[in-house]
C-alpha positions as CSV (number, residue, x, y, z in Angstrom):
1,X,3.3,40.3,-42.9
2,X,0.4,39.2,-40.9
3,X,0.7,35.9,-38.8
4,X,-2.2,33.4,-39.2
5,X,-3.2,30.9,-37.4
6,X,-5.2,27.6,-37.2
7,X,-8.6,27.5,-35.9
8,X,-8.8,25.9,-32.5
9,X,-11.2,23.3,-31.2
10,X,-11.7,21.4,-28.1
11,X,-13.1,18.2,-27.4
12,X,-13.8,15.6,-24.7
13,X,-13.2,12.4,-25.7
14,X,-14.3,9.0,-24.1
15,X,-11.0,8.3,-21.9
16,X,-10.7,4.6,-23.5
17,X,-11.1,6.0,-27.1
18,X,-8.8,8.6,-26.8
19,X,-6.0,6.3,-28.9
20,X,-8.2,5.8,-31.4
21,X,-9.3,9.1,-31.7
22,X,-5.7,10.2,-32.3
23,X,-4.6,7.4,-34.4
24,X,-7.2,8.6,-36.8
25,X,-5.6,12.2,-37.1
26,X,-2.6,11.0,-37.5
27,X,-3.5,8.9,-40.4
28,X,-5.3,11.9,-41.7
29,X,-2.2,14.0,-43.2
30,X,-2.7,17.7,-42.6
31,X,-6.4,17.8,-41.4
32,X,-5.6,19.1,-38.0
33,X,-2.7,18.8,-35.4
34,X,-4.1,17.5,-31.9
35,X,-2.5,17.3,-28.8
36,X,-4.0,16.2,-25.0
37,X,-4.2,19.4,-22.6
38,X,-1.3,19.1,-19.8
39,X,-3.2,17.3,-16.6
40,X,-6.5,16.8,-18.7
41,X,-5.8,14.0,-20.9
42,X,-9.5,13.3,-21.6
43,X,-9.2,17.0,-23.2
44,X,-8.1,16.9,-26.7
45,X,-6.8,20.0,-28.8
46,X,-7.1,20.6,-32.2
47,X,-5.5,22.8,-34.4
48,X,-6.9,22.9,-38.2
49,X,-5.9,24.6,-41.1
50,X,-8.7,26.4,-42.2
51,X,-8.4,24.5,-45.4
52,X,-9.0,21.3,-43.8
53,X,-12.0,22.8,-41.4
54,X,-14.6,20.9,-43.7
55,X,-12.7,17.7,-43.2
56,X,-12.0,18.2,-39.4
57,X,-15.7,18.4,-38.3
58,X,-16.9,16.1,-40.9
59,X,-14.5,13.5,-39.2
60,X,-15.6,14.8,-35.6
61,X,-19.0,14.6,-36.1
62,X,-18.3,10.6,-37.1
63,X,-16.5,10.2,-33.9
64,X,-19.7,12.1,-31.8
65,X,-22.1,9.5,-33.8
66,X,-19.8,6.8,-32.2
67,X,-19.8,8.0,-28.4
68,X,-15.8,8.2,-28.9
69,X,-16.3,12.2,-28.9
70,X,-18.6,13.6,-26.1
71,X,-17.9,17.3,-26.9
72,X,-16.6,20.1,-29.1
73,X,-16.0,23.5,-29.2
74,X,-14.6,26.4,-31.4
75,X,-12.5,28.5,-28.8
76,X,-10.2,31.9,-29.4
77,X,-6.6,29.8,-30.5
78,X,-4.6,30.3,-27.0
79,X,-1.7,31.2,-28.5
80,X,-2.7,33.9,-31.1
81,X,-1.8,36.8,-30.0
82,X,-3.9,39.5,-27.8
């Protein structure tokens, strides 16, 4: 069986906002887990299903429009494998 995995973003967040920023995934049931990078806490992680990759940058590009976001990127996921 093939393993899949979620599609993985990045994003800078304004340092204050970051709460908000993941109080509003956490409301948001099953549109992405996110996570702060170890030592980088104004780094944000996301992992999104790709089901829910609509939702996820509709929602990020709301946060961008309100300065709380100040970057995003589509990277390789850093734990798939090879």
């Amino acid at each position: 069986m093939e393993k899949q995995y979620c599609s993985y973003y990045q994003a800078r967040v304004l340092k204050e906002k970051t709460w908000f920023v993941v109080g509003m995934f956490r409301n948001e049931d099953h549109v992405a887990f996110e996570r702060t990078m170890d030592g980088r806490p104004e780094i944000l992680e996301f992992f999104v299903p790709e089901s829910q990759e609509t939702e996820f940058l509709w929602l990020m590009q709301a946060l961008q429009k309100r300065g709380y976001v100040l970057g995003l990127e589509k990277l390789k996921n850093r734990f798939a494998e090879g």
